[in-house]
N, C-alpha and C positions, 0 to 999 in steps of 0.2 A: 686117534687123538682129537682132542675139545678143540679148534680154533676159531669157532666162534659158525653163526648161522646159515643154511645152504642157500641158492637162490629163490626156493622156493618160501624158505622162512623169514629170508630180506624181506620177498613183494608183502609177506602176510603185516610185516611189521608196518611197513610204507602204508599200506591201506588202511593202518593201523591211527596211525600219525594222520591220515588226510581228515582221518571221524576228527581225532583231537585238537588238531589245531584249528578248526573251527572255533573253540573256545578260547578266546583271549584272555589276557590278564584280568583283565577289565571283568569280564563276565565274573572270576574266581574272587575277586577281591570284593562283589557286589556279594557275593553269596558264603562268604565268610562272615564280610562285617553283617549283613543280616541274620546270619545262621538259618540261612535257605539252605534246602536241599536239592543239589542239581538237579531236576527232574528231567530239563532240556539235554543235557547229557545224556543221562540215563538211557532215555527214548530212542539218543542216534545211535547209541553202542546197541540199543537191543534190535532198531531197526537194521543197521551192518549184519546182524546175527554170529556178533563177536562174545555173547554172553554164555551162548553152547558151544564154544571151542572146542571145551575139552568133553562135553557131555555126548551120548549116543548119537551115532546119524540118523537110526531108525525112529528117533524123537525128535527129529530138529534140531541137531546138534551137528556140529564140522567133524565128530568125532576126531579131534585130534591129541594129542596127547599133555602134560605136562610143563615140557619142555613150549610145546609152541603157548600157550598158556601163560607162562613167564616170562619170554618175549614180547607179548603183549602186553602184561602189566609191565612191564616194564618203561613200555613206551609212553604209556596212559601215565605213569608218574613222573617220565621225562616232559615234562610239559608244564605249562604253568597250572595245572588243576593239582598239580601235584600229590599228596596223599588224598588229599576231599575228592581229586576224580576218581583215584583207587577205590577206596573205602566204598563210595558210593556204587560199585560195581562188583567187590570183593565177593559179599558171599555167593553171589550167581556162579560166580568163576569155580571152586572149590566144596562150598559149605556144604549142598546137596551129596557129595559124593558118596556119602554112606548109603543115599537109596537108590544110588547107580549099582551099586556091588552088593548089599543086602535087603533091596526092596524085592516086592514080589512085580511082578509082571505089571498086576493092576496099577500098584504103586507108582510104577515109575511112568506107567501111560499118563496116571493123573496128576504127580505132580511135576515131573519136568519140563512140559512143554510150555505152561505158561512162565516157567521160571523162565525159560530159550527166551518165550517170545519178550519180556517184560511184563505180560500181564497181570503180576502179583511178582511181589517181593518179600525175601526171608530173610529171616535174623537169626540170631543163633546164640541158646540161652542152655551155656554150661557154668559161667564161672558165677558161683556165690559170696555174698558178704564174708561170710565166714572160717570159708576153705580154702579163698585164692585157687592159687598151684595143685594144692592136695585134695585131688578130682575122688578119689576114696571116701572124703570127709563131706561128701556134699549131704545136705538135708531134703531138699525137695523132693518129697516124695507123690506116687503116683498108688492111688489103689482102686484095684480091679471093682466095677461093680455091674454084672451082668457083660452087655457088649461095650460097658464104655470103663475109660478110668478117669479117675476123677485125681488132677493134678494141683496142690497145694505146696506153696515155699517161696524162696525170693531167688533174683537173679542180677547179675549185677554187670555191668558192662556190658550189655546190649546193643548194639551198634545197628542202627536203620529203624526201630522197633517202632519210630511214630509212624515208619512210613509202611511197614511189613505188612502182609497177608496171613503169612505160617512162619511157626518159630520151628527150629528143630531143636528139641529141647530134652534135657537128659534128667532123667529123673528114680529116687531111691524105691522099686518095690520089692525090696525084702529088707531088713535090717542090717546093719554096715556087719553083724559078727556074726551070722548066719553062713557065708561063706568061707570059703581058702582066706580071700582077699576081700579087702572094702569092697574093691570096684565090682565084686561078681553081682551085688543087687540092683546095677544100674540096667537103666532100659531106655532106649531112644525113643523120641517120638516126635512126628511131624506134624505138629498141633496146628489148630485156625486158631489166629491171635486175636478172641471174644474178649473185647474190651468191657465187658462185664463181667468178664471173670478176671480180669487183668487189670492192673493199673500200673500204666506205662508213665514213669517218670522222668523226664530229660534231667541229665549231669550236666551242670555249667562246668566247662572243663577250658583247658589253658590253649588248646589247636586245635583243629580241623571242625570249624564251625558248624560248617553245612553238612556236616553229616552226622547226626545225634546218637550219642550214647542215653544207656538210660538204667535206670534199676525197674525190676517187675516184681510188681506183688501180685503176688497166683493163689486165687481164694477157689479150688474146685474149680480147676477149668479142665471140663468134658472135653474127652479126647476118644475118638470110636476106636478099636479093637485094630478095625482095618487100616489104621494108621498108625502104627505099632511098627518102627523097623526094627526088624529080625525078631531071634527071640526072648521071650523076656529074661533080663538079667545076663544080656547079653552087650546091652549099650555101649559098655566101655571097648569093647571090641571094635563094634562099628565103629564107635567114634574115631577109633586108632587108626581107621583106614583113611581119613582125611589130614590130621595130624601131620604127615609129612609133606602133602600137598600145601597144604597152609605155609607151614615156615618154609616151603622153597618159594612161593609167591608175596609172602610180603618180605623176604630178602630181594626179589626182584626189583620190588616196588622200592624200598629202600635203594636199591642203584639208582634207580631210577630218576629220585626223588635230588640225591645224591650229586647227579651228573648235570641234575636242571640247574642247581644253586651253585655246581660249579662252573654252567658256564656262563650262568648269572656275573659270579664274581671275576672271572677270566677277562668277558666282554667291557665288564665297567674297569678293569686294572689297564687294560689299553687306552682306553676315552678317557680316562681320568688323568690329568697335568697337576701336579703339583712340583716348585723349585724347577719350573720349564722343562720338566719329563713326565712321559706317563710312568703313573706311580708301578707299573707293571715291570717295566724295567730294574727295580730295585730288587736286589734279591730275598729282602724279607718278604715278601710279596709272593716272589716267584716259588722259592722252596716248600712253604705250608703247599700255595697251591699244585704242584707239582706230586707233592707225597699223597694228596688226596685223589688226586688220577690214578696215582696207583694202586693205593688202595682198596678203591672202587673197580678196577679192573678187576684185581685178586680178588676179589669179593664175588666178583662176575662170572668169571672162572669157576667158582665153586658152585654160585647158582648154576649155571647149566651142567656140570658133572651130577651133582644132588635130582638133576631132572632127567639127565639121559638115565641114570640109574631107576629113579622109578619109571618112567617110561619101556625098558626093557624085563622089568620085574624083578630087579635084584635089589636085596636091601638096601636103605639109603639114609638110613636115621641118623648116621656120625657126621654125613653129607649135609643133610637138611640143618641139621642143627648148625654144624658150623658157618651154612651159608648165610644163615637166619644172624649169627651172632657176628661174623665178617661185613656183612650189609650193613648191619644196623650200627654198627662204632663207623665205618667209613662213613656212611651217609650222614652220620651225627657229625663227625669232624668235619665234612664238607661244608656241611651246612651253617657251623660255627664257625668256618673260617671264610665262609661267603660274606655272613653277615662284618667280619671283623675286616675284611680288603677296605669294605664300605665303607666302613668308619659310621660317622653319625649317619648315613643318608644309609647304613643299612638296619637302621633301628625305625626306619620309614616305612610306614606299608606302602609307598604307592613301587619301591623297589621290591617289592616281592619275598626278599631271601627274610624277612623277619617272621614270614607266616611259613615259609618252608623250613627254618629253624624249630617254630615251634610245633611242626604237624611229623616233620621227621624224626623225633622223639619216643611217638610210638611205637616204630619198628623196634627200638631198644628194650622199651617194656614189656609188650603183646606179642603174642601169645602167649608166651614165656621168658623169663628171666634170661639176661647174661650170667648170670652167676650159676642158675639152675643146667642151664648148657654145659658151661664147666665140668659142674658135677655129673653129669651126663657123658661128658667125653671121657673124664677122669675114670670112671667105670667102667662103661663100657667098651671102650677103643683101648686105654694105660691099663683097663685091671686092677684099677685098684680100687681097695674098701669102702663102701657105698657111705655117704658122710650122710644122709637125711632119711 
């Protein structure tokens, strides 16, 4: 039975927390309103050697698994960096893992260890203008020419991309009806992000400042042979090996995120007198925040089952999903009822909970939809007739 972390995954988390709250409020709300990218962050997590948690230990990595992985994001979004300290760590944590499990030997000597140390940073370019969701329908394609391919298309929601090294990016070489399925033409690849062959464009977007999304325009960008994960028209496979890792880590993050704006709003419902009581006393007050403690609990609970399961190697897709979809409504409500304890003073940046309203909002849309979850569970787990 789940009742929550051993002693050994308390100290990991604690040591976790002492990197994090190095950063104060102050530091987050400078590099919001500039749409800085935490670099100073970045640097301590990667000098702790909290970026290889989950990656090999024979590369510089804690080899640990998942679960301890989620713990940690977890703690890193418990904090006032809130999603911007996530995000800014996220694909180190996860994104790689198709060339832990499908790279070849070479591969993973060369690309991993500067991902561990920090010395290069990835971004990760699947989702296009035009397909969203339906990874089938994607157009960028990839073709072979000698030892290189030559990669052409756009890509849209790229998260870190002004600051990356390598994209790991998924790209069309055969045509979508050549196969069984769309997805069988797809093929991974862990490109160098040659801003002459690329033009990386930042989204003005509504949260998480300091960490840029962006669209890419890919005119022939050389990619050698040798950096091909797996094999070709096999992409969508690999990619599926990451997939459940992802939505169990930013369901974490979303507790996370979650649990900061609720004690955000907890702490100020004490301190705050109005009619000679604190307004915490009142039970409009108490009851929103109350249900969103529990929320977030059960939401937590599912994170770590969804993680001992793939950590143990049993499926976990009904898991992932619904922790991804339990996180992301609690952390939402949390954080809409932090801002509302507030009242005006929480439509304030210098109170914090109006940037963790609008950056916990992601968790709801990214990676994938509430709704497409649904449909997901409705299938798979109910059995019943696939609606899309």
């Amino acid at each position: 039975m789940i009742v929550g972390p051993n002693r050994e995954q308390q100290e990991l988390v604690a040591a976790v927390g002492r990197v994090v709250d190095a950063f104060d409020a102050a530091y987050w709300r400078e590099k919001d309103a500039g749409a800085i990218f935490p670099h100073e962050f970045a640097a301590a997590m990667a000098e702790g050697g909290w970026l290889g948690i989950a990656m090999p230990e024979d590369l510089g990595g804690a080899g640990l698994g998942v679960t301890e992985a989620a713990l940690m994001m977890e703690r890193v979004a418990r904090s006032p960096g809130a999603m911007a300290a996530a995000s800014s760590i996220h694909i180190n944590i996860f994104g790689l893992h198709p060339v832990v499990v499908f790279g070849t030997p070479d591969q993973r000597r060369r690309f991993l260890p500067p991902l561990i140390a920090g010395r290069e940073r990835a971004c990760f370019g699947v989702t296009e203008p035009d397909s969203g969701l339906d990874t089938g329908r994607l157009k960028t394609r990839a073709e072979r020419d000698g030892d290189v391919y030559r990669i052409t298309g756009r890509k849209i929601w790229t998260s870190t991309a002004q600051e990356a090294d390598r994209v790991l990016i998924i790209a069309r070489t055969s045509p979508m009806d050549v196969g069984k399925k769309p997805t069988d033409g797809l093929t991974l690849f862990y490109a160098p992000l040659d801003r002459r062959r690329v033009d990386v464009r930042k989204i003005d977007k509504m949260g998480r400042h300091a960490v840029d999304s962006n669209m890419l325009f890919i005119d022939g960008l050389e990619v050698p042979v040798e950096d091909r994960i797996g094999e070709e028209g096999e992409g969508f496979r690999c990619l599926l090996h990451g997939l459940n890792p992802e939505r169990i880590l930013i369901a974490a993050e979303a507790v996370g995120v979650g649990r900061q704006a609720l004690a955000a709003a907890t702490d100020y419902a004490r301190e705050r007198v109005v009619f000679d009581r604190p307004i915490g006393q009142n039970q409009a007050i108490q009851h929103p925040l109350a249900e969103c403690w529990m929320a977030l609990e059960a939401a937590w609970l599912m994170v770590l089952k969804a993680a001992n399961l793939y950590d143990a190697g049993e499926p976990c897709g009904a898991e992932a999903n619904s922790a991804k979809y339990l996180a992301g409504e609690a952390a939402f409500h949390a954080c809409e009822r932090a801002v509302m304890t507030l009242g005006g003073m929480g439509y304030a940046a210098e109170y914090d909970v109006e940037r963790y309203f609008r950056e916990v909002l992601i968790t709801r849309i990214a990676p994938v939809s509430p709704e497409l979850i649904k449909c997901f569970i409705a299938e798979r787990v109910l059995g019943l007739p696939r609606s899309y």
